[in-house]
C-alpha angles and dihedrals in degrees: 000000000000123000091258088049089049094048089048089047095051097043081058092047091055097037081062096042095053083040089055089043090059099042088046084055095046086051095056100032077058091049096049085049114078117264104230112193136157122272108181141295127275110235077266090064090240104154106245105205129208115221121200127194125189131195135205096260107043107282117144118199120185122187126167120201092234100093093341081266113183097214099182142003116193109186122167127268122231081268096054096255110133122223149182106260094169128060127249157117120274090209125062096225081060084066098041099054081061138259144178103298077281098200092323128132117264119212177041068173120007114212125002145346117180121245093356087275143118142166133213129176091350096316131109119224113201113205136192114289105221101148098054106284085341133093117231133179105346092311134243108003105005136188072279087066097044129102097232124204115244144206130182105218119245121221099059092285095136099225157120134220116208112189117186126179111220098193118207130286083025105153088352094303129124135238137021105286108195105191122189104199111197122203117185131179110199124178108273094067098269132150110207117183120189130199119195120165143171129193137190090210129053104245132125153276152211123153137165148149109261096196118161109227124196108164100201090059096230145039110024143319097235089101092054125107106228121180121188124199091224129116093183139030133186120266111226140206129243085278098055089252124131121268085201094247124120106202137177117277084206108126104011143102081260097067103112091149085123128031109284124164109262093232089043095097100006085124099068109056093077105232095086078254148024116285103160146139115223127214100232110214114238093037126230102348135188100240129029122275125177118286106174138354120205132181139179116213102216107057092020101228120153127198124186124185125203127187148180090216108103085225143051123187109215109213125181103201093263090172105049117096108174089274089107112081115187147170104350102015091284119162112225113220126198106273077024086139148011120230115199098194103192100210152144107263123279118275089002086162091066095040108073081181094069133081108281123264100179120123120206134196116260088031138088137230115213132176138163138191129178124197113204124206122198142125135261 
């Protein structure tokens, strides 16, 4: 090859080199944006969308406007193997046929109000019963329920706005209650999920995600090492709802100051599993601070959650019992999963005791939670 033909032959070389550069960066510019792809068509005919983020080092996040459902997580295991550490479908008609608030939003008030009822000002507010007399989890047909706008962010975030109108009278509450929920995926395999809301009419709220967690991925949680930051919790009656008291986890089955397996005492509660609100030290705080840490032995991830809430319900999947069969074709046992719900407290309307979840006009709710995934 003469020099011409060298000179020629390396410019081309070059010239595909530069051309792989930008495709590789494209590629990667593509991955770090949000997927969005269909998932299926409410009886309306309305087009419910999927939406996957990806970070840098292999977590999978899939959230579908519908409910803002997380249908799976998959986050690497201490050898590298990524697994499914939420429970979910992995087809939208599974949803629809109902669940267990299976990684969804509650709201427009997450948890319980007692008797379905609330006052504000002087009036009483009567909501859906849909827990025997009692309110959960925004009621009938919830923000879990809802077909939810939704935007991709745009300068390499990661991330996805969801933006839902709930108009007033909704469920029983007042006023038109307009929420923005935030989910970002940054790099070092964390979830962050921000609430921000405004309202025209003074009324309340209570969101959060209700995702199930089993780190394992399979069987149950009972094996798996769980620590709360909370001194207290609040007692509750016969029907799950707040006696008002905030009393000392000290000497109970409750105490998770320091690391206990979560089946360790599980017995003793009661409810043939945890279903609790705990008392967060430090209150309602203006940015997130660990909550909880939990970690299963045998595949060594790790997942702490931090919150600005001044609350989290652990929940042990009581009410599961293996007849629910989900993403890859997993049984789903009872205890076949932990929630950690970060909240305000249950009935806090009826509790004047509590932390405040009124909303007034003119103000702004905001809220924010992070999940963090890593390895022991």
């Amino acid at each position: 090859m003469g020099r011409a033909g060298l000179t020629a032959f390396i410019a081309s070389v070059m010239l595909f080199a530069s051309a792989g550069a930008r495709a590789a960066a494209a590629d990667n510019s593509s991955m770090k944006s949000p997927q969005v792809t269909n998932f299926g068509k409410l009886p309306d005919g309305s087009a419910v969308h999927l939406y996957t983020m990806r970070s840098a080092h292999g977590m999978v996040v899939k959230v579908t406007n519908y409910g803002l459902i997380i249908t799976e997580i998959l986050v690497p295991d201490e050898t590298g193997k990524a697994g499914d550490v939420v429970l979910g479908f992995d087809n939208f008609d599974r949803y629809l046929k109902g669940h267990p608030f299976f990684g969804a939003i509650a709201g427009r008030y997450a948890n319980r109000i007692a008797n379905a009822k609330f006052s504000l000002d002087g009036k009483e507010y009567t909501l859906a019963a849909n827990n025997g007399k009692n309110h959960l989890h925004g009621g009938k047909v919830g923000f879990d329920k809802k077909l939810w706008a939704a935007k991709v962010l745009d300068g390499g975030e990661n991330a996805v706005e969801f933006t839902y109108t709930s108009k007033d009278g909704e469920e029983g509450y007042p006023g038109n209650l307009t929420l923005t929920v935030r989910y970002t995926l940054t790099d070092d395999n964390t979830l962050r999920i921000d609430y921000s809301a405004t309202t025209d009419k003074k009324t309340v709220i209570n969101v959060t995600n209700h995702s199930y967690f089993n780190l394992a991925g399979s069987g149950t949680v009972l094996y798996h090492d769980l620590e709360i930051e909370a001194d207290q919790y609040t007692p509750v009656d016969s029907e799950l709802i707040p006696t008002g008291e905030i009393a000392t986890v000290k000497g109970t089955p409750l105490d998770f100051t320091t690391p206990h397996k979560i089946g360790e005492r599980i017995e003793q509660t009661g409810l043939g599993g945890y279903d609790h609100n705990f008392v967060l030290r430090g209150g309602i705080t203006n940015k997130p601070r660990l909550a909880a840490r939990a970690l299963d032995p045998k595949s060594g991830r790790v997942m702490e959650v931090f919150t600005t809430e001044p609350g989290v319900q652990l929940y042990t999947a009581i009410g599961l019992d293996g007849s629910i069969v989900g993403v890859g074709g997993v049984h789903y046992p009872k205890s076949g999963a932990f929630c950690l719900e970060t909240q305000h407290f249950p009935d806090s309307p009826n509790k004047p005791n509590f932390p405040s979840v009124v909303l007034e006009p003119g103000k702004k709710f905001h809220s924010a939670t992070a999940f963090k995934f890593s390895t022991k």
